[in-house]
C-alpha positions in Angstrom: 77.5 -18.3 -61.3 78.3 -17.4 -57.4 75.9 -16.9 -54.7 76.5 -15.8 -51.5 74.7 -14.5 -48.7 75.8 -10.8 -48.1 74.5 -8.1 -45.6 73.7 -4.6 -47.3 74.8 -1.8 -44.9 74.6 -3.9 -41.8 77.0 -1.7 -40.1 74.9 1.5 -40.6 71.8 -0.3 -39.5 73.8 -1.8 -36.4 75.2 1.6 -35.2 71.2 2.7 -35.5 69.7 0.2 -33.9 72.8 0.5 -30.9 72.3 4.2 -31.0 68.4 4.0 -30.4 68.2 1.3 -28.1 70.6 2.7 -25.9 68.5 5.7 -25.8 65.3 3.6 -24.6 66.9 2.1 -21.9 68.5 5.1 -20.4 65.3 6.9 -21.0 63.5 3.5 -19.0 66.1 3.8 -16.1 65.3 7.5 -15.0 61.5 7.2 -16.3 58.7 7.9 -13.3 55.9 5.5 -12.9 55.1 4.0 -16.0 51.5 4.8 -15.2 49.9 7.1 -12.7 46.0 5.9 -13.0 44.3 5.3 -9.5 42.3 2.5 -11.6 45.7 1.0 -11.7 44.9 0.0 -8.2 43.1 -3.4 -9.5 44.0 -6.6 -11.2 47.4 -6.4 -13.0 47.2 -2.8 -13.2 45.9 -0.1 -16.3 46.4 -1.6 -20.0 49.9 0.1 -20.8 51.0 -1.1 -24.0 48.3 0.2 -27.4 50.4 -1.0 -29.6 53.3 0.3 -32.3 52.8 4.2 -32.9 51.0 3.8 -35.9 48.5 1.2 -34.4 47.9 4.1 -31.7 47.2 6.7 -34.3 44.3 4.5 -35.6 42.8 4.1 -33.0 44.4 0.4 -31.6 43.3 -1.2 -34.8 45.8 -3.6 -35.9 43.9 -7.2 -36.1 43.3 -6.4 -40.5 46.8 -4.7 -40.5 50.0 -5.9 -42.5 52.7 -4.9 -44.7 55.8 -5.5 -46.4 57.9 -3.7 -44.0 55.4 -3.4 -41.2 55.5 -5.0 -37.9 52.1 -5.4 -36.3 51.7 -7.3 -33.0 48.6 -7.5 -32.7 48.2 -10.1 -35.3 51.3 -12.6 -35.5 49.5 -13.9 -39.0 50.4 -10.6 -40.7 54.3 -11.6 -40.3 53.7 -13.7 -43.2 53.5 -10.2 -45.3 57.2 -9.1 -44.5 59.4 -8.7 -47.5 62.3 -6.8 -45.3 63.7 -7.4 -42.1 62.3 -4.2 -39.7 63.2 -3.1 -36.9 60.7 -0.8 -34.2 61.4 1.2 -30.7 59.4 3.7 -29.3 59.2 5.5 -26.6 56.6 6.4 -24.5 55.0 10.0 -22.5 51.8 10.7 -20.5 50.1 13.6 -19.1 47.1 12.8 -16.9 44.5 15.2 -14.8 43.0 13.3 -11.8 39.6 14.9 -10.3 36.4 14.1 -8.5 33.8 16.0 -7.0 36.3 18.7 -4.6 39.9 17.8 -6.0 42.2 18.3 -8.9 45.7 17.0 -9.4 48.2 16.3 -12.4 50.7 13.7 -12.8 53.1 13.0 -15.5 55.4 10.5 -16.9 57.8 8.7 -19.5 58.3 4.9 -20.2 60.0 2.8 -22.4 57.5 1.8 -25.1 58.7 -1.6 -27.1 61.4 -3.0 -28.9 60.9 -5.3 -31.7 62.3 -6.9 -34.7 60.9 -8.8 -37.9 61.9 -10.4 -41.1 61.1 -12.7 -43.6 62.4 -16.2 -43.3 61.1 -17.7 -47.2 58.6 -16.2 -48.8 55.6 -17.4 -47.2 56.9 -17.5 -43.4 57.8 -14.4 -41.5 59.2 -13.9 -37.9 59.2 -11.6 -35.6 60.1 -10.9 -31.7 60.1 -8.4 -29.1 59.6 -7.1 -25.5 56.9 -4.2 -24.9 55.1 -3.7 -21.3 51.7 -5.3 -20.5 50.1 -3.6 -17.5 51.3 -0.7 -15.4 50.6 -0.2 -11.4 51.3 3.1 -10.4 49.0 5.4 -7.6 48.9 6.8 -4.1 45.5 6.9 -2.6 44.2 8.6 0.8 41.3 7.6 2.9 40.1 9.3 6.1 37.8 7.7 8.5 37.0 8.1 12.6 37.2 6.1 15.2 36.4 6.9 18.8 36.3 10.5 17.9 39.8 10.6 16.5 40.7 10.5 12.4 42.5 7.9 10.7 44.1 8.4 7.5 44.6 5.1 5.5 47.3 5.6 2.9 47.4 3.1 0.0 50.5 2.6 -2.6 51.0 0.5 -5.7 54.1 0.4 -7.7 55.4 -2.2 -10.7 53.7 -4.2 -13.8 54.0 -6.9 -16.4 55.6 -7.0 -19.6 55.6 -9.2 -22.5 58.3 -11.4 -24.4 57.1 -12.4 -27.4 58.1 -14.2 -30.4 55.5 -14.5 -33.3 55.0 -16.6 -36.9 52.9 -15.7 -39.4 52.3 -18.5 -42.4 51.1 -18.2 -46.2 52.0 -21.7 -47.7 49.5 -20.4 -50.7 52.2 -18.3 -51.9 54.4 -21.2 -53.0 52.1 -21.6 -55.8 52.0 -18.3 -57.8 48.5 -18.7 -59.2 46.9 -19.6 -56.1 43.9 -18.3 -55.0 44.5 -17.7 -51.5 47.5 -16.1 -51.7 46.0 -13.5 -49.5 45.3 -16.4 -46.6 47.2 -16.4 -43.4 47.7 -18.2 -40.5 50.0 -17.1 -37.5 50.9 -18.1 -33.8 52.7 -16.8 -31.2 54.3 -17.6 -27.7 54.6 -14.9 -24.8 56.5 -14.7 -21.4 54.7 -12.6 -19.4 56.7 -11.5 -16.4 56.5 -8.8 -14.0 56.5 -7.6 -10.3 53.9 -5.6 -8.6 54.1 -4.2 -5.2 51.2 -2.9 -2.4 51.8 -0.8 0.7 48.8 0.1 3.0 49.3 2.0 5.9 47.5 3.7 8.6 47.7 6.3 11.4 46.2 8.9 13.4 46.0 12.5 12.9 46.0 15.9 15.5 48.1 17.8 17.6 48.1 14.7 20.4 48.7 11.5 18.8 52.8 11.6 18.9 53.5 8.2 19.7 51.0 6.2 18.6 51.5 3.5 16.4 51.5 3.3 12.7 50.9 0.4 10.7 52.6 -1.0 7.4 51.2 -3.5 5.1 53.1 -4.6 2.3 52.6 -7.1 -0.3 54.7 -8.1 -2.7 53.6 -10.2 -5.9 56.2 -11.8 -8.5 54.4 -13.2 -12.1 55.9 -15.2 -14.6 54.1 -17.5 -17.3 53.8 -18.4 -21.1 50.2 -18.0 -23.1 49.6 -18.3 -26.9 47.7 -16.4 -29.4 46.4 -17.8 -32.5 45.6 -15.5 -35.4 44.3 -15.5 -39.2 44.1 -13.0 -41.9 42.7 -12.7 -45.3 42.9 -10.2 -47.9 40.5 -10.4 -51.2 40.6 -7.8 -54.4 37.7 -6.5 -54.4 39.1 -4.6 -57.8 42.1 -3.0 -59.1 42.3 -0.5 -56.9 40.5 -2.0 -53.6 41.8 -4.9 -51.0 40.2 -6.0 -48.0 41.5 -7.7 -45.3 39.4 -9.6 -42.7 41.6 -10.0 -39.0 41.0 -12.3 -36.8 42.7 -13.8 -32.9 42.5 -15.5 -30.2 44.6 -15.6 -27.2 44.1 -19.2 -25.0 43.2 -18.6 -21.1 47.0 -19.4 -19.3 48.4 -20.1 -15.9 50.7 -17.7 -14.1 52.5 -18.5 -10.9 52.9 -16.7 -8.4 55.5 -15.8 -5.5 54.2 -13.8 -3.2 55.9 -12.1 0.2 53.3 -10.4 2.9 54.6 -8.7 6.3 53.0 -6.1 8.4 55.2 -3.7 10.6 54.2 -1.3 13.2 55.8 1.9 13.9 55.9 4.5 16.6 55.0 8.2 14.9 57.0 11.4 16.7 57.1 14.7 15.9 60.1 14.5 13.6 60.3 10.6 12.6 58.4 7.3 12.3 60.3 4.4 14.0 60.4 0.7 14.2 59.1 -1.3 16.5 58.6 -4.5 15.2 57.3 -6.9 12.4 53.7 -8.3 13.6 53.4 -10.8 11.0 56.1 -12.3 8.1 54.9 -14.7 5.0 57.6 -15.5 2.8 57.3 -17.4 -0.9 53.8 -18.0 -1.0 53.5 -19.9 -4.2 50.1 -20.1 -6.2 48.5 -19.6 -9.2 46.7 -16.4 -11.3 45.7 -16.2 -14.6 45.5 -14.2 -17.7 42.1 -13.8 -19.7 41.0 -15.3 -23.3 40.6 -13.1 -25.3 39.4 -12.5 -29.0 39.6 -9.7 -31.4 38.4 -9.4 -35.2 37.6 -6.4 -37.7 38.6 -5.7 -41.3 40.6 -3.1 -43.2 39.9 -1.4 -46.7 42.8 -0.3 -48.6 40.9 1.9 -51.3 43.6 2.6 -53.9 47.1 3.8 -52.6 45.8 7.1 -50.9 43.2 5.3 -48.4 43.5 3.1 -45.7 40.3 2.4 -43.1 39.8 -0.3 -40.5 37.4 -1.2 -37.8 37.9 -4.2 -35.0 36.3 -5.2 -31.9 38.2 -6.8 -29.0 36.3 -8.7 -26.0 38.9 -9.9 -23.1 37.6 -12.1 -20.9 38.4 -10.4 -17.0 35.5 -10.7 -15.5 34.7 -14.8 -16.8 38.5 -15.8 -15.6 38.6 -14.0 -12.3 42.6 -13.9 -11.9 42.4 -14.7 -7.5 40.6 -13.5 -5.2 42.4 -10.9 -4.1 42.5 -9.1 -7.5 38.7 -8.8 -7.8 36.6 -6.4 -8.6 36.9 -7.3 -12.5 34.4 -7.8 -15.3 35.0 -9.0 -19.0 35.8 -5.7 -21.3 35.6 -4.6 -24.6 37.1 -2.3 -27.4 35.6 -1.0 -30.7 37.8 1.1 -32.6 38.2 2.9 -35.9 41.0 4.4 -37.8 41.6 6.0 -41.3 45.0 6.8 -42.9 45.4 9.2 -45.9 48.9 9.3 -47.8 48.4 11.9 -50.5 50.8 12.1 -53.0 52.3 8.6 -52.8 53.8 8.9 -57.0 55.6 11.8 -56.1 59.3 11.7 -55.8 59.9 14.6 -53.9 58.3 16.3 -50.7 58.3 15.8 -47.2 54.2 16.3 -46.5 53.3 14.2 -50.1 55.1 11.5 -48.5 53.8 11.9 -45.1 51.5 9.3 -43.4 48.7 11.1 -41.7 46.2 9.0 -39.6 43.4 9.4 -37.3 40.9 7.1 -35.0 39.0 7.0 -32.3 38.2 4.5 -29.3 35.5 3.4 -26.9 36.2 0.8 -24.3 34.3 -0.5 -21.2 37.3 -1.3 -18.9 37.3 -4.7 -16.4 37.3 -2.3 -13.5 33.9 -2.5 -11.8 33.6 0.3 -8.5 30.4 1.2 -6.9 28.2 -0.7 -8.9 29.8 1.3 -11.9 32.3 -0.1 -14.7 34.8 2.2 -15.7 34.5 3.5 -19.6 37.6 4.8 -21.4 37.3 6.9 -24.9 39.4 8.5 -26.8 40.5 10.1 -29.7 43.8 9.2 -31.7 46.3 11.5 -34.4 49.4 10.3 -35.6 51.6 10.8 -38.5 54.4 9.0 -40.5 57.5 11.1 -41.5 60.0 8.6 -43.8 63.8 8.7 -43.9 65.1 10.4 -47.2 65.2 7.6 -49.4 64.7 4.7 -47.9 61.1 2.5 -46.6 62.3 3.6 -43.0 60.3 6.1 -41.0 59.8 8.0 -37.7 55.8 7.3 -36.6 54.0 9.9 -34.0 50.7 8.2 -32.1 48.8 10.6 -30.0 45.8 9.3 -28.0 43.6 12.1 -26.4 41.0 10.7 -23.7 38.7 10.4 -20.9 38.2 7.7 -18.3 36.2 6.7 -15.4 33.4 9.6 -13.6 33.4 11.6 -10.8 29.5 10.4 -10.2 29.5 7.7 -7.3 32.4 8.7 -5.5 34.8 7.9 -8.5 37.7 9.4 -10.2 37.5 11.1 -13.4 40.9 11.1 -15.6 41.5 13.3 -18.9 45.1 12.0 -20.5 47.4 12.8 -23.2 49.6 10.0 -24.0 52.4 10.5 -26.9 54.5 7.6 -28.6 57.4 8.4 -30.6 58.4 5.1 -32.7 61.7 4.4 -34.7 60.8 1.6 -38.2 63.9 0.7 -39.7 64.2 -1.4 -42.6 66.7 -3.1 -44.2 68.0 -6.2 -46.4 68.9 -8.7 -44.0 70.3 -12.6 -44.9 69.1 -11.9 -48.6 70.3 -14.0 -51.4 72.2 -12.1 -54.0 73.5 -13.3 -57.1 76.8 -12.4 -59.1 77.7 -13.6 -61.8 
């Protein structure tokens, strides 16, 4: 008998995985603003990343979520599920209406949305790694006050964000004995870089026919983050019957230190008719090191697979904003939480032809009460999710579609009220990687 250890059509599945990651990163190099939220103004910025496509079209669920060829971040205990190695990209597009009580506007853009790749390394231990944006800072806001009988327009700019490297293990040891009883049980961890830059301009001058030449000043800070945090997470499914599983989710993400870099300066300016000019730089601060953090946070739900048609979950998420107040100057936060819902409905999954009997369709929705707090009001976020899973003539592979319709904040107490559409496009491809295969 030989054995070797062979790799089935890794050439195909390289050229694929080339073809599609060059496509994100071109697409991430002339993307706009990865977010255009004025809420973005606070802490690290608006959440950016809601997970893989098909956690988006259920409504962010994902804590009770696993599968044999299914990468799910939001749980590193369901690697311990993966039976192939699979790889995910996706790509990322918002449309957003801004308005409060006299003023509309629109804003759109398009972002790199995550790469990531998973595989089973035995049987009862699966890996999987990735990079995916955290939080996104992206707005332009206007202010106009008087003083001594002249107007002032304050003019305040935010650009950048965090992202996320991650590498995650989920672990079944229970499946080493083939009549175990907790053969559904597992336990996972994972370890995240969270890096990022994030950048704030505030500027003011006067306005009317007679205030050529007066000056204008610049603010600008400048805030570089790096640090590593870890999330622990468990899952366990039970038969309920032949045809019925449930899976109970659960995490928890430890409280971590970030440092900070930080570079502050304030220029003044003369303002012409035709130009602004430099004058000078009033004050300079270079590499001011210190610390910020990111939040605990916990999450659990369940998921019901009833049969091979129905799939429903239901998860709450509490993050911890408000109780680990990241620094002072990034106030204005309280602790959030998420409760969503999803269903999924493949129809016709013993068929073994037909594009729309083999087609993943999924819905959710979403209520969250976000860590912003503004004039004695916390900003609410809901939403409505779609999606659907088209597969790749025969193979496990697919192209997922998330679609998240919603509302956030209010235009009551001076606030902003914002109506997106966000869609995500995601590649799963699946393969046999580093598998086993005898000849004899």
């Amino acid at each position: 008998m030989l054995q070797r250890y062979i790799m089935k059509g890794t050439f195909k599945l390289n050229y694929s995985l080339l073809l599609i990651f060059s496509v994100v990163v071109c697409t991430n190099i002339y993307a706009q603003n990865i977010t255009n939220s004025i809420y973005s103004r606070f802490g690290y910025g608006t959440e950016v990343f809601k997970g893989f496509a098909t956690n988006i079209a259920l409504g962010g669920t994902g804590v009770a979520q696993k599968g044999p060829w299914q990468l799910n971040y939001f749980n590193p205990a369901s690697n311990a599920a993966l039976k192939l190695t699979t790889f995910n990209a996706g790509l990322s597009a918002n449309y957003m209406q801004q308005s409060n009580e006299t003023d509309t506007i629109v804003n759109t853009s398009a972002s790199f949305g995550y790469l990531a790749l998973g595989f089973p390394v035995t049987k009862w231990w699966g890996l999987s790694f990735g990079i995916l944006p955290y939080s996104g800072v992206g707005y332009k806001v206007t202010d106009t006050t008087v003083f001594n009988k002249r107007d002032i327009v304050g003019t305040f700019k935010g650009s950048g964000g965090l992202n996320k490297l991650y590498v995650a293990n989920g672990f079944n040891p229970f499946k080493i004995f083939s009549d175990s009883i907790m053969q559904g049980f597992s336990v996972g961890v994972s370890t995240e870089l969270t890096f990022g830059n994030i950048s704030n301009e505030e500027s003011s001058r006067f306005v009317g026919a007679d205030t050529s030449y007066h000056l204008l000043t610049v603010n600008n800070r400048y805030n570089s983050y790096r640090g590593v945090s870890f999330n622990l997470g468990l899952q366990h499914t039970i038969n309920i019957n032949d045809q019925t599983k449930l899976t109970l989710g659960f995490t928890y993400g430890l409280r971590s230190n970030m440092r900070n870099i930080q570079n502050i300066s304030a220029e003044r300016y003369i303002n012409t008719l035709t130009a602004s000019t430099f004058i000078d730089t009033a004050y300079s601060k270079e590499e001011v090191r210190s610390s910020a953090l990111l939040p605990s946070h916990y999450a659990f739900g369940f998921s019901v697979q009833a049969g091979p048609k129905i799939t429903y979950s239901i998860e709450y998420k509490s993050i911890n904003w408000g109780t680990d107040s990241i620094s002072g100057q990034l106030g204005n936060l309280k602790d959030s939480r998420i409760i969503s819902a999803g269903f999924q409905y493949y129809p016709n999954s013993q068929s073994p032809d037909g594009l729309l009997g083999h087609t993943y369709y999924r819905f959710g929705i979403k209520n969250a009460a976000l860590p912003f707090y503004l004039n004695d009001t916390q900003i609410l976020e809901n939403a409505i999710t779609a999606g659907f899973g088209f597969p790749l003539r025969k193979a496990v592979s697919s192209v997922n579609v998330g679609m998240e319709l919603g509302r956030r904040g209010t235009t009551l107490n001076n606030l902003v009220k914002e109506n997106y559409f966000m869609i995500n496009v995601g590649f799963t491809i699946n393969d046999r990687w580093f598998m086993k295969t005898k000849y004899e």
